[in-house]
Structure formats: C-alpha cells, structure tokens
C-alpha positions in Angstrom: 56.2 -19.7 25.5 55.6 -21.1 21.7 55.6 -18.1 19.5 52.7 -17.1 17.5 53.0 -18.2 14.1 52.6 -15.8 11.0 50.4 -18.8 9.5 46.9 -16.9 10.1 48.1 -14.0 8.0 49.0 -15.7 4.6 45.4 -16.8 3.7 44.1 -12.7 3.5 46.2 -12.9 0.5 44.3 -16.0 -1.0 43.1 -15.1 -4.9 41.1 -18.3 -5.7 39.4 -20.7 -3.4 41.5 -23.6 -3.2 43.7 -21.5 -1.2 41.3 -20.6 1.4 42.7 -22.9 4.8 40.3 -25.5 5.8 39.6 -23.4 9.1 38.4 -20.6 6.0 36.1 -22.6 5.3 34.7 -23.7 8.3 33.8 -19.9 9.3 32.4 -19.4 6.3 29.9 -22.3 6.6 29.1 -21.7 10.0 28.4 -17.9 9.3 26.3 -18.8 5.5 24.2 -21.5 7.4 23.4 -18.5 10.3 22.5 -16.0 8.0 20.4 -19.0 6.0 18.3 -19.6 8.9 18.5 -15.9 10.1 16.5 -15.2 6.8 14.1 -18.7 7.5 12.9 -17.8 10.5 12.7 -13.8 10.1 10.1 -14.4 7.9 8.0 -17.1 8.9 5.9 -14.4 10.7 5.7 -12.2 7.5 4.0 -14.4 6.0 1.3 -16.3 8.1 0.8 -12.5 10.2 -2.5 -11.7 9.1 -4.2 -15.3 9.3 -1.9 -16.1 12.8 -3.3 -13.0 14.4 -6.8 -13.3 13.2 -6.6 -16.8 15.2 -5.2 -15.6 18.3 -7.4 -12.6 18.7 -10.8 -14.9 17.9 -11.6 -13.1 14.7 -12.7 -13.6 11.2 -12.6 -9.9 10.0 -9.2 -9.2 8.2 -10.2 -5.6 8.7 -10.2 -5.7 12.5 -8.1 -2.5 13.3 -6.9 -5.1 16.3 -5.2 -6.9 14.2 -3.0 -4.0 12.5 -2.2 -2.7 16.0 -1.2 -6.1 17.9 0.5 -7.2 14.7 2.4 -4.0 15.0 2.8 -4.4 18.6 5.0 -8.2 17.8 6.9 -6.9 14.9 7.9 -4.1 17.1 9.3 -6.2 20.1 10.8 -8.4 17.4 12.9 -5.7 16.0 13.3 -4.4 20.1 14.5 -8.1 20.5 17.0 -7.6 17.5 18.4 -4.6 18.3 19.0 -5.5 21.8 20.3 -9.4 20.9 22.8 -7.4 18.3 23.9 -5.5 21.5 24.0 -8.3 24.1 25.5 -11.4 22.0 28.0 -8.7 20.2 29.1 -7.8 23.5 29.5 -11.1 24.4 31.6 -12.5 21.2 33.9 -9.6 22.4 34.1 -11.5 26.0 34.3 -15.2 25.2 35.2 -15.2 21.4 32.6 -15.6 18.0 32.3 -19.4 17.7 30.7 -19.9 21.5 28.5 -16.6 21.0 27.6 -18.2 17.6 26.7 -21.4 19.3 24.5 -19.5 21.4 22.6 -17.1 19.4 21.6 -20.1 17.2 20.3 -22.4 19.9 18.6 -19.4 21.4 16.7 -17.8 17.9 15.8 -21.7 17.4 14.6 -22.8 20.5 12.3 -19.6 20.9 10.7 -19.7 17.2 10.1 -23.4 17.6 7.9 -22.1 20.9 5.9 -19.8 18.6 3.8 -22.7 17.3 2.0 -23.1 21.2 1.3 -19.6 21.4 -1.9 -19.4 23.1 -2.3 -15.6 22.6 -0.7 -13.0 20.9 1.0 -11.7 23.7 2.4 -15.3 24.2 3.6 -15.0 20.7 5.2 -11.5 20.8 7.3 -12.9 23.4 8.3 -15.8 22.0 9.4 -13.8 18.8 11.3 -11.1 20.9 13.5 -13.8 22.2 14.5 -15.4 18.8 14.8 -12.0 18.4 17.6 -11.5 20.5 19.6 -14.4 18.8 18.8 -13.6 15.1 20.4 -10.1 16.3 23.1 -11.7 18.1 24.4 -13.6 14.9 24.6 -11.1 13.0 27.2 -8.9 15.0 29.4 -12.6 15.8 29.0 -13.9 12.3 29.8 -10.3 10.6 33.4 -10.3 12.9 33.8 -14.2 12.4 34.3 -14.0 8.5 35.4 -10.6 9.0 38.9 -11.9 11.2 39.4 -14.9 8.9 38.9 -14.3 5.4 40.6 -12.4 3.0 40.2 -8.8 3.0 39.6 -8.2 -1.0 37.3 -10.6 -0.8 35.1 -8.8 1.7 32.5 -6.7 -0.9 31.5 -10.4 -2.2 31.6 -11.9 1.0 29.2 -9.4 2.5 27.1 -10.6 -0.9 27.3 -14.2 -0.2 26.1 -14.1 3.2 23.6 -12.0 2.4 22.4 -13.9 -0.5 22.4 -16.7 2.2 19.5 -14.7 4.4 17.5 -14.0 1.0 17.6 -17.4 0.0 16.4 -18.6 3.8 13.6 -16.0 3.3 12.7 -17.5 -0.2 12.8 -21.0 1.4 10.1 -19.4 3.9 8.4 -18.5 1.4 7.8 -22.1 -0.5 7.8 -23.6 2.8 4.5 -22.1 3.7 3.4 -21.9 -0.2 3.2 -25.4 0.0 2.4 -25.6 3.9 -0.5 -24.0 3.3 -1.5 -25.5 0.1 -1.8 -28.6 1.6 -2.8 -28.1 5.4 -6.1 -27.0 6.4 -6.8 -23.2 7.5 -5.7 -22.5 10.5 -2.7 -24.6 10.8 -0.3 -21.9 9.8 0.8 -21.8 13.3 2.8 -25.1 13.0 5.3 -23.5 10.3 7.1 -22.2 13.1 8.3 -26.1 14.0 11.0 -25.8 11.1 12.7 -23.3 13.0 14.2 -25.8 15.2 16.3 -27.2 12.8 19.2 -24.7 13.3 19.6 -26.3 16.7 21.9 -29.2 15.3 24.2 -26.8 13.9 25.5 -26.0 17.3 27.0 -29.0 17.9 28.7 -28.8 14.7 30.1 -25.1 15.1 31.4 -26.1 19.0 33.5 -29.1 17.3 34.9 -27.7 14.1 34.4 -23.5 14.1 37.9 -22.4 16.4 38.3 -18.7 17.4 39.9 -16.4 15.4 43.5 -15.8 15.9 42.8 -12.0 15.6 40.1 -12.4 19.1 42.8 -14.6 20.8 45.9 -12.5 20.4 44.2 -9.3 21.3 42.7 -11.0 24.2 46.1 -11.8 25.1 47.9 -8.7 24.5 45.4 -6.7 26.7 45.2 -6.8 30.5 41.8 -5.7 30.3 39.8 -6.0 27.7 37.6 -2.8 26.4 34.5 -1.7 27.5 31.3 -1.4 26.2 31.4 3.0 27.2 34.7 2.8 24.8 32.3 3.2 21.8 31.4 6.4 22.8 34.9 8.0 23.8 37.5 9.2 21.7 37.6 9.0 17.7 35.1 6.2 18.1 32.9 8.5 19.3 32.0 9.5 15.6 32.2 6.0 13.6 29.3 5.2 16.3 27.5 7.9 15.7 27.8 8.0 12.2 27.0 4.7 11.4 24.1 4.3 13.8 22.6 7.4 12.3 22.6 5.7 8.5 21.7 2.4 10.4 18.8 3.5 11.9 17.3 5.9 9.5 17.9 2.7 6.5 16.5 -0.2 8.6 13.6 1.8 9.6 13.1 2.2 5.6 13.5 -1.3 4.6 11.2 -3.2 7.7 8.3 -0.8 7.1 8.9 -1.6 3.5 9.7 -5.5 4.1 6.5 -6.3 6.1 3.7 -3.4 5.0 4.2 -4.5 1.8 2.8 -7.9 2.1 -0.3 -6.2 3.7 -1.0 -3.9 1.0 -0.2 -6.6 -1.7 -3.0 -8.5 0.7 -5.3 -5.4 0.7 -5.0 -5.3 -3.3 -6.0 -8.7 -4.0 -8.8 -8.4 -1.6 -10.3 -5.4 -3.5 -9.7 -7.2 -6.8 -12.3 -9.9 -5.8 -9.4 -12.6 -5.5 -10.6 -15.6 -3.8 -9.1 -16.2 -0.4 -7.9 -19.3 -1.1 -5.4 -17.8 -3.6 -4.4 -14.6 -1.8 -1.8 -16.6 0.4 -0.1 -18.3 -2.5 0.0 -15.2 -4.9 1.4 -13.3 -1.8 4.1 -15.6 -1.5 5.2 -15.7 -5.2 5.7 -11.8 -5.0 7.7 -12.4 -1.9 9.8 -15.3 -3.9 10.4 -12.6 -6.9 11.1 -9.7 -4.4 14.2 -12.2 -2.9 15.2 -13.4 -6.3 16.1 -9.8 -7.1 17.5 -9.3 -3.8 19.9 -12.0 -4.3 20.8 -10.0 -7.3 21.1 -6.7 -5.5 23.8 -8.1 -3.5 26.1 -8.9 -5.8 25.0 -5.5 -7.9 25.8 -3.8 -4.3 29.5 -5.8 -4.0 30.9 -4.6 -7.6 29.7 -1.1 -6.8 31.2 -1.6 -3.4 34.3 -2.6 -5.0 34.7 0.2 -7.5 33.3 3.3 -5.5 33.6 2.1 -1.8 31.5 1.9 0.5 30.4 5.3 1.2 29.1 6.6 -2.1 27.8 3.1 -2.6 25.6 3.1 0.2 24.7 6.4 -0.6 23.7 5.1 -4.3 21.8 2.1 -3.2 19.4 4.1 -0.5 18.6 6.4 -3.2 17.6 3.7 -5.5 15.3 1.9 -2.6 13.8 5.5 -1.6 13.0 6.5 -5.6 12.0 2.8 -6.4 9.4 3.1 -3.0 8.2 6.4 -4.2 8.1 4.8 -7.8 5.8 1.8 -6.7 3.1 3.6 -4.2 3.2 7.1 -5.9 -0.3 6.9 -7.4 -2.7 3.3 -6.5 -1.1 -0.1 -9.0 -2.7 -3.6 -9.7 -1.0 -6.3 -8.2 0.7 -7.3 -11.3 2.7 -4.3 -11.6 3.7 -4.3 -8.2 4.5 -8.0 -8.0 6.5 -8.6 -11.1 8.1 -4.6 -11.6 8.1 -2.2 -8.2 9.0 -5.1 -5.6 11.6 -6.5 -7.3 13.0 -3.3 -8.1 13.1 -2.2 -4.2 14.5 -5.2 -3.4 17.6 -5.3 -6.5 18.5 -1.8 -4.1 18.0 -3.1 -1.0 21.7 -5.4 -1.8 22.7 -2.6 0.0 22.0 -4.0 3.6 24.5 -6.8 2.8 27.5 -4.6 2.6 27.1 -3.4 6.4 28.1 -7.2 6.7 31.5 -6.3 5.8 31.5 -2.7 6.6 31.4 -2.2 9.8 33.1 -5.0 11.7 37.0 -3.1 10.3 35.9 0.6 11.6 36.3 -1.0 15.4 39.1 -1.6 17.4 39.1 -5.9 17.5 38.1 -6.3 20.9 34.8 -3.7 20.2 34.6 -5.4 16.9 31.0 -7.6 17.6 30.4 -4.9 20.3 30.7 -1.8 17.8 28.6 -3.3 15.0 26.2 -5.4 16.7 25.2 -2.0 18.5 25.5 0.3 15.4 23.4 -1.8 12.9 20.9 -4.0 15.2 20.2 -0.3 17.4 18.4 0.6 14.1 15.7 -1.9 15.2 14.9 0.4 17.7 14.3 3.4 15.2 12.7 1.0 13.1 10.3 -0.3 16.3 8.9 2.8 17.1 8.7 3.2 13.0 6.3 0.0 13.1 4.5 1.0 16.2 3.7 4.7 14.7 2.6 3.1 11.4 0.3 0.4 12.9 -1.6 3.2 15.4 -1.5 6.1 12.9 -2.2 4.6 9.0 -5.6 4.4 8.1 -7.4 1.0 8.8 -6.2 -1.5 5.6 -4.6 1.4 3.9 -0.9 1.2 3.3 0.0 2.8 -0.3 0.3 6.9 1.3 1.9 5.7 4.7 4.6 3.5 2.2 5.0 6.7 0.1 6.1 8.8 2.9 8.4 5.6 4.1 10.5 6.4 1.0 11.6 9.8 2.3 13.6 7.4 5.3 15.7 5.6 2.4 16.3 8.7 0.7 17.4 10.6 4.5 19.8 7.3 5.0 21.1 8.4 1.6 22.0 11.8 2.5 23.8 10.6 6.0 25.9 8.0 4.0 27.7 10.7 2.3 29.4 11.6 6.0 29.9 7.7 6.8 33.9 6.9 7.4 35.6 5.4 4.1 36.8 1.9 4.7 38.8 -0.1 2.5 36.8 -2.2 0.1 39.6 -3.5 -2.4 42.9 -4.0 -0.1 
C-alpha cells in the first residue's frame, strides 16, 4: 500500500498566496461562489415579500394582517428548511465527503428557488423556499469544513471574513438585481426574480471535476472501521461544545433574522407614513439594504482582526453586544428613514461581522468525522429558535408595527452575548 504523503500538511504553513496549492484554491472558489449565491438567493424573498404575497393572496391592501402572518408562516419554514438542510447535508459530507455534498446542496437550493417563480399560492411558495432551504443550510456546514481541512490554519479569522463577505456581496447583488428588476418590469412581475437563482446550477459540474476531498475526510475515513454517529454529539466531552455552541447559535440567529427581515417592513411602514409614493418605496428600500451589506462586508473583516487578537470567545461576546446596543440604539424611540437608512442599519450590520466567524469556528471544536455533522447542527439548529421567533413576531406584533417588537429583539443579541462568554476557546492565530 502507497504511503500517505506528508504533502497536504505543508500548505497550513503558507504565509502569502502564491503558496497556497492549486487544490487551495479550488476549495476556496468552490466554497466563496456557495456562500455568493447562498447570500443571492436568501434574499431574493426579502425583498419582493410584501408585493409577492399581496399577489398570491389576491390583495391590494399592504395592511392586510394576512400578509404579516403567511409572510411569517414562509420565512419560518425557510429557516425550518435551514436548520434541518444544515443537519441533513452536514451529516452527509461526514458520509460521502464535502465536494459531492457540495455538489448537491447547490443543485438542490438552485433548482427549488428557480421553482418559486410558478408559485401559484403562497403555500406553493413556502414549500418551494423550504427546500432551497435545506441546501442553502446544507452548504454552509460542507463548505465551512471544506476550507476548514484545506487551508491554512492562521488564516482562518480572514477566511471566515472572506466567505462571509462573499454571502453579503450575493445579498447586495439581490439587492441591484431587483432595484433594477423592478425599475424596469411592470408591477407584479417581481415573481420572475427568482429565475436568477438557477444559475448556481452550472457550478456543480465544475466542483465534481476540479474540487477533490480533503485528505483530512479521506484518511479518517480510512483509519476508522466505522465511522461516528450522529448520537456521538451528544456523548462524552462533546456533549458540552454542542450544547454550548447551539445555545449562542440559537439565541444570535434568532436576533439577527428578526432583525434581517422586520427591518425592511418597518423601513416599508416608514416610508408609507411619510407620504412616499409607491413607486419609490421599493427602490429606497433596496438602497438601505445595499448600505446595510456594505457595512457588513466591513464587519467581517472588523470581526477577523478582533478574532485574531482576543479569540473567538470574547469576540463573539463583543460583537453581540454591539448588534444588541446598536438594535436598541435604532428603534429606542420612533426615526425618519434617513437616520435609520444611512446611521442605525449600517451600524447593526458593521456588528453583525460576527456571524462570519462561526464559519471558521466551529468546524475545529469536532472530532473530523462529526466535523459537517457538529456544525451544520450547532449553527443551522438556530433556525429553529429563530422559526418560532418569526412565527411569534408575525402572530403577536401589532398589525404594520415593528419598532417596540425590534426593540425587545435586541435583548436576544445581548442574551447571545452573555452565553458567549462560556463558549469553548479555539485557536484563532496557530
């Protein structure tokens, strides 16, 4: 038998690019691209809700208390269908390796939000989004382990910040893709966004051609008889990185998507009441949103030098007490659209760079063979919390008013901020 060469180990000590491997680099496109269309097609939905839901429920009142609860009702099984494709495709790149679960969670996510466009109702629609669902979820948890087994270590604070910059900068295409969309398309067409989401597709041919294993999934899976369960999470010291980091996973990500998409409403809400004209709301809307993800590009990397001088721990700590004090900040007493828009937003969104450390975070706490297993479940179970968050707000806030429900949102971040100081320390600089 042909001994395993030491070959894979020598680019973790790479210091500049040029001596990343060519197989480096082939990950690391793979993974950017996912997370690039991970952010596209998140927020497709985002941003046509209000109109697309008004269409499939027959309606021409914005302030149809039908269209806050079955618009609640979709995001909900979309973050379901997150938490559950985190669970099921992590599992999976476990079983038969990262680059064929990444081929699959990408053909799945873009198939399914492709489908959205011919939804007849919004029940059609809230299936067709749980099912993308399952693959944006399912990328994460591969892509996370992917970079996580093949680049260098010290790099990993920046690389969390890279790939997360790459789902901010999918969301801000989103957002000029239907600024322009629906500049120049007549009302009601905002269905047919959804057709760009089909475009990921042809990166799955590419990733099953070029994208190999890593040699960290293939000599475990060797060395082992059996591989690990799925239980094994729950057993022994891994018992309390699970519990731990799904605690800070699901009280943050409960935070940020109440934040993410009631935000837009109440943005909505506030142009409405300021006489806007209609026409304009969508494209105002959408510039907020573009300034929001500028500064969360920015956040990132804030979030990967604080990562890289205080670790992870007090880092995340830090960072969910900026998001909860700039929440409180923005819907403490009622603002005008320009201060939100141009100040508050941006300033939640600088803090919320701190999602993009998990990236990196919590693939090394797991054993390699419970690597897309143990942080698929820990992060994208957060969903869940954050599904009954969205169902609770849409059934209990008062009919088009957000500002006191998103005030009391901020006390989530700044509970995630408490539980991070008991999260396991990790390196962040070896």
């Amino acid at each position: 038998m042909t001994p395993l060469t030491p070959a894979v180990s020598a680019p973790r000590e790479a210091t500049h690019l040029r001596e990343l491997t060519p197989r480096q680099w082939k990950s690391g496109i793979a993974a950017w691209l996912g997370w690039f269309f991970d952010g596209l097609e998140l927020h497709l939905y985002t941003l046509v809700a209000l109109p697309l839901v008004m269409q499939l429920l027959h309606t021409t009142n914005p302030a149809n208390p039908e269209i806050k609860e079955k618009g609640a009702y979709i995001q909900a099984a979309f973050l379901v269908g997150w938490a559950l494709g985190g669970a099921f495709f992590g599992r999976l790149g476990d079983l038969i390796g990262r680059s064929r679960s990444l081929a699959l969670t990408i053909i799945t996510y873009a198939v399914c939000t492709g489908l959205c466009s011919f939804a007849e109702t919004w029940w059609q629609l809230m299936i067709f989004r749980f099912i993308a669902a399952l693959g944006i979820g399912g990328e994460w948890a591969v892509g996370a382990s992917l970079l996580s087994e093949t680049w260098p270590k010290a790099w990993r604070p920046w690389m969390a910040a890279i790939l997360q910059t790459g789902v901010n900068l999918g969301v801000l295409g989103a957002t000029v893709f239907v600024g322009l969309f629906t500049t120049y398309m007549p009302p009601g067409s905002e269905r047919w966004v959804f057709l760009i989401g089909v475009l990921p597709a042809i990166m799955v041919f590419w990733i099953r051609r070029h994208v190999p294993e890593p040699d960290a999934w293939q000599k475990a899976g060797t060395a082992l008889q059996k591989k690990p369960g799925a239980l094994e999470l729950f057993r022994g010291s891994v018992l309390s990185v699970t519990l731990r980091t799904t605690l800070v996973c699901a009280l943050g990500l409960s935070a940020w998507w109440l934040f993410l998409f009631w935000q837009t409403q109440h943005l909505r809400k506030v142009l409405t009441d300021a006489g806007t004209p209609a026409a304009e709301i969508t494209g105002l809307v959408s510039a907020a949103f573009f300034a929001f993800n500028f500064a969360s590009v920015l956040g990132n990397f804030g979030a990967g030098w604080l990562a890289r001088r205080l670790g992870y721990r007090r880092s995340i700590a830090i960072l969910f007490l900026g998001l909860g004090a700039s929440m409180a900040g923005a819907f403490l007493v009622p603002r005008g659209f320009s201060s939100l828009a141009w100040f508050w937003l941006p300033v939640g969104g600088f803090f919320g760079g701190v999602f993009g450390l998990f990236t990196m975070y919590l693939p090394p706490l797991f054993p390699t063979l419970l690597r897309t297993t143990g942080a698929g479940f820990c992060y994208n179970i957060g969903r869940i919390a954050a599904a009954v968050a969205a169902i609770v707000f849409g059934l209990l806030a008062p009919v088009g008013e957000f500002r006191v429900a998103l005030l009391w949102v901020s006390t989530i971040a700044f509970a995630a901020a408490f539980c991070a100081c008991w999260l396991p320390e990790t390196e962040s600089t070896a």
